[in-house]
C-alpha positions as CSV (number, residue, x, y, z in Angstrom):
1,X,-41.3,52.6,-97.9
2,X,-39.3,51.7,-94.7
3,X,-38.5,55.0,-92.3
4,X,-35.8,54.3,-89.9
5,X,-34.8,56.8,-87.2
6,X,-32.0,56.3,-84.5
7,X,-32.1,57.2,-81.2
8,X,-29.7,56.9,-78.0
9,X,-26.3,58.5,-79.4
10,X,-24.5,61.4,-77.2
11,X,-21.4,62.2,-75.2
12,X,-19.9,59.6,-72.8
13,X,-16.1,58.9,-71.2
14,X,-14.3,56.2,-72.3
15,X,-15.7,52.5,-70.3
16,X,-19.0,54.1,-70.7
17,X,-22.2,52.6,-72.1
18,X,-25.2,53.5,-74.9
19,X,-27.7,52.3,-76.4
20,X,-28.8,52.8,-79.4
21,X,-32.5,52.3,-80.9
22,X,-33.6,51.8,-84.1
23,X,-36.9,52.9,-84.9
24,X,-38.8,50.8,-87.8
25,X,-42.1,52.1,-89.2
26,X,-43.9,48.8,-89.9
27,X,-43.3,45.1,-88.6
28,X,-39.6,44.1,-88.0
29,X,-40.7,40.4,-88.6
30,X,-40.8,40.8,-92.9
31,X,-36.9,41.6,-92.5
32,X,-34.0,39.1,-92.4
33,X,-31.0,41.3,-92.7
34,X,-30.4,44.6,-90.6
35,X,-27.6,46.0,-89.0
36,X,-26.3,49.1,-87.8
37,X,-22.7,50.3,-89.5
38,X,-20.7,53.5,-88.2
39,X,-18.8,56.2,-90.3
40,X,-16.2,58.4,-88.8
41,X,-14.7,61.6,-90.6
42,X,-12.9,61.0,-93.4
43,X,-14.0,57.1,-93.2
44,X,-16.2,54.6,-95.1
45,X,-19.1,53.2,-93.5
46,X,-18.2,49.9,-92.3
47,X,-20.4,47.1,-90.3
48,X,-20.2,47.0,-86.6
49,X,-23.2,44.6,-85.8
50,X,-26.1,42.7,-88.2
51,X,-28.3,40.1,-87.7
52,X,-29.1,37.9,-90.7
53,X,-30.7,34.6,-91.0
54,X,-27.7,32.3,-89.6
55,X,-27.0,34.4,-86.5
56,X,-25.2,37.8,-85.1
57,X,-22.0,39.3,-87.1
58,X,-19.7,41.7,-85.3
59,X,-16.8,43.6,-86.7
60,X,-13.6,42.6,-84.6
61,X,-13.2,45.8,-83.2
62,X,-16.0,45.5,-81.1
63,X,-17.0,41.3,-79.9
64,X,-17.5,41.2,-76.5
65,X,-18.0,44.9,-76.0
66,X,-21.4,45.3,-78.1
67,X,-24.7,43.4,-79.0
68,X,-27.3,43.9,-81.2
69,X,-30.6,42.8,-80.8
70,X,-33.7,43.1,-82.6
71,X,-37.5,43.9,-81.0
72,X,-40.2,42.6,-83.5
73,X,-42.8,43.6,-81.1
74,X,-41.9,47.1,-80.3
75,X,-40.2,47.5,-84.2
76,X,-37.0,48.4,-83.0
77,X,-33.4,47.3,-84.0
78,X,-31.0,47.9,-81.0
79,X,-27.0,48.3,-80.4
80,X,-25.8,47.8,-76.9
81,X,-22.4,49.0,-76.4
82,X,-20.3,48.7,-73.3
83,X,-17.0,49.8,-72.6
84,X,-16.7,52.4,-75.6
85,X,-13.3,53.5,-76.6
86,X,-12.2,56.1,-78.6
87,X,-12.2,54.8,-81.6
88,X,-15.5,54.4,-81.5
89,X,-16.0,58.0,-82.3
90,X,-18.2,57.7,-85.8
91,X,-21.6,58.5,-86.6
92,X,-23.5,55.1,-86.0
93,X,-26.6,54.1,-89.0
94,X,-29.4,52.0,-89.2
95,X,-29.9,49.7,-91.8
96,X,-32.9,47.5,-92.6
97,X,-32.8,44.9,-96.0
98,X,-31.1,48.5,-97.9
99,X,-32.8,51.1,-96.0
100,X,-31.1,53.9,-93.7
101,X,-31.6,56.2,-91.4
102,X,-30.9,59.6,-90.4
103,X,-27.9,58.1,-88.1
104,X,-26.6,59.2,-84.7
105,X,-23.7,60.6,-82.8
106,X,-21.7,58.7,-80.6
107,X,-18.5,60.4,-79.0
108,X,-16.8,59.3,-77.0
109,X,-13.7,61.4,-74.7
110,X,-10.6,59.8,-73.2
């Protein structure tokens, strides 16, 4: 069984910056396909960063404001996003090859 937990969501102004962290019990390395995906109220989850085989995805909404990375050493799946908006008020989650986690808050205030 993979246990995810996410880490690194809060309260920032608008052009603020978080990161989030993915935590991954076992190795990272057995896994092609993660990504993280955000859910506001009244929303469906939808994608905002994955890494698969071929490369980095990003939902349009947010190219060249976040990255995702993965660490296979330290097990962790990672979102850096830079100049947050508004509308990227959502509950941000975790997900390894079908696996989620807990998920975390980000809000973020005009």
């Amino acid at each position: 069984q993979v246990l995810l937990v996410e880490s690194g969501g809060g309260l920032v102004q608008a052009g603020g910056s978080l990161r989030l962290s993915c935590e991954v019990s076992g190795s990272l390395v057995r896994y092609s396909h993660m990504g993280w995906l955000r859910q506001a109220p009244g929303e469906e989850r939808n994608l905002v960063a994955g890494i698969t085989r071929l490369g980095t995805i990003y939902a349009d909404s947010v190219k060249g404001r976040f990255t995702v990375s993965r660490d296979n050493a330290k097990h962790t799946l990672d979102l850096q996003m830079n100049n947050l908006r508004p509308e990227d008020n959502a509950v941000y989650y975790c997900n390894v090859s079908g696996h989620w986690g807990p998920g975390t808050e980000v809000t973020v205030s005009s």
